[in-house]
Every structure is written in C-alpha cells, then in structure tokens.
C-alpha positions in Angstrom: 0.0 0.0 0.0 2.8 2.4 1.2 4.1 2.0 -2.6 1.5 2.5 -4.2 1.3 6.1 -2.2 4.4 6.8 -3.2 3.5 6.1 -7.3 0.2 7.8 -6.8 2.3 11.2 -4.5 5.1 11.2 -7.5 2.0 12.9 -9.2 0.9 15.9 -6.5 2.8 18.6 -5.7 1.8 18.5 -2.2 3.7 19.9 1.2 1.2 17.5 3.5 1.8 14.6 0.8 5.6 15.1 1.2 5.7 15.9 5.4 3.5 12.2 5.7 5.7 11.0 3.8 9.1 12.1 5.6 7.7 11.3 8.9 6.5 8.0 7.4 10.0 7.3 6.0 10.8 7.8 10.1 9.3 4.5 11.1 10.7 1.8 9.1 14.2 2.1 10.3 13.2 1.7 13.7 11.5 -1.8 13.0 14.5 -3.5 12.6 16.1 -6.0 9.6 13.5 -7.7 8.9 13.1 -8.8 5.5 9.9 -7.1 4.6 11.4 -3.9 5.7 14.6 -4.6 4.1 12.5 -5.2 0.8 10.2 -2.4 1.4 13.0 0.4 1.7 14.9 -1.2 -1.6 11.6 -0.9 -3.7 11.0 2.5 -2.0 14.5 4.1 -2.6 13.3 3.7 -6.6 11.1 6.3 -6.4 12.1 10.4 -6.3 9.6 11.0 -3.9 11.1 8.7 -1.3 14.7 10.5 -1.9 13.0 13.9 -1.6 11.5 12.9 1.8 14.4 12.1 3.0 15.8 15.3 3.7 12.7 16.8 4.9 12.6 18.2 8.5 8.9 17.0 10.3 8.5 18.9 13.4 
C-alpha cells in the first residue's frame, strides 16, 4: 500500500503529501532488519519522492 502512495504522491505537488511521507519514511528504520522492511525500503528508494523525503525536516 505504502508503494502505491508513493506512485500515486510522485504525481501531486503537495507539502502534507511530502511531510506524511518524511515522517513515514521515520518509522521503518526503527522496526529493525527484517526482511519485509529490508524489501520495502529497496523498492521505496526507486522512487524520487522517497529521496526527496528524506531530507525533509517533520516537526
């Protein structure tokens, strides 16, 4: 689901869209190595949007 946000937020030009998404791109990090994660944040780091987040300050 949280892929197809990111196809579907590569399309908006949104400040909320890209906050969710930094704060979002928080969480997974702190859930360990699992492999869904692992596999999550590979297929993630393909799309701009997930790159763009990632330098986003959330207060």
């Amino acid at each position: 689901m949280a892929l197809d946000a990111l196809d579907l937020g590569e399309q908006l030009k949104s400040a909320r869209c890209a906050g969710y998404l930094a704060e979002f791109r928080r969480h997974p990090a702190g859930l360990g190595s699992a492999a869904v994660v692992r596999d999550f944040c590979e297929q993630a780091a393909d799309h701009r949007l997930w790159e763009a987040a990632g330098g986003l300050a959330v207060s």
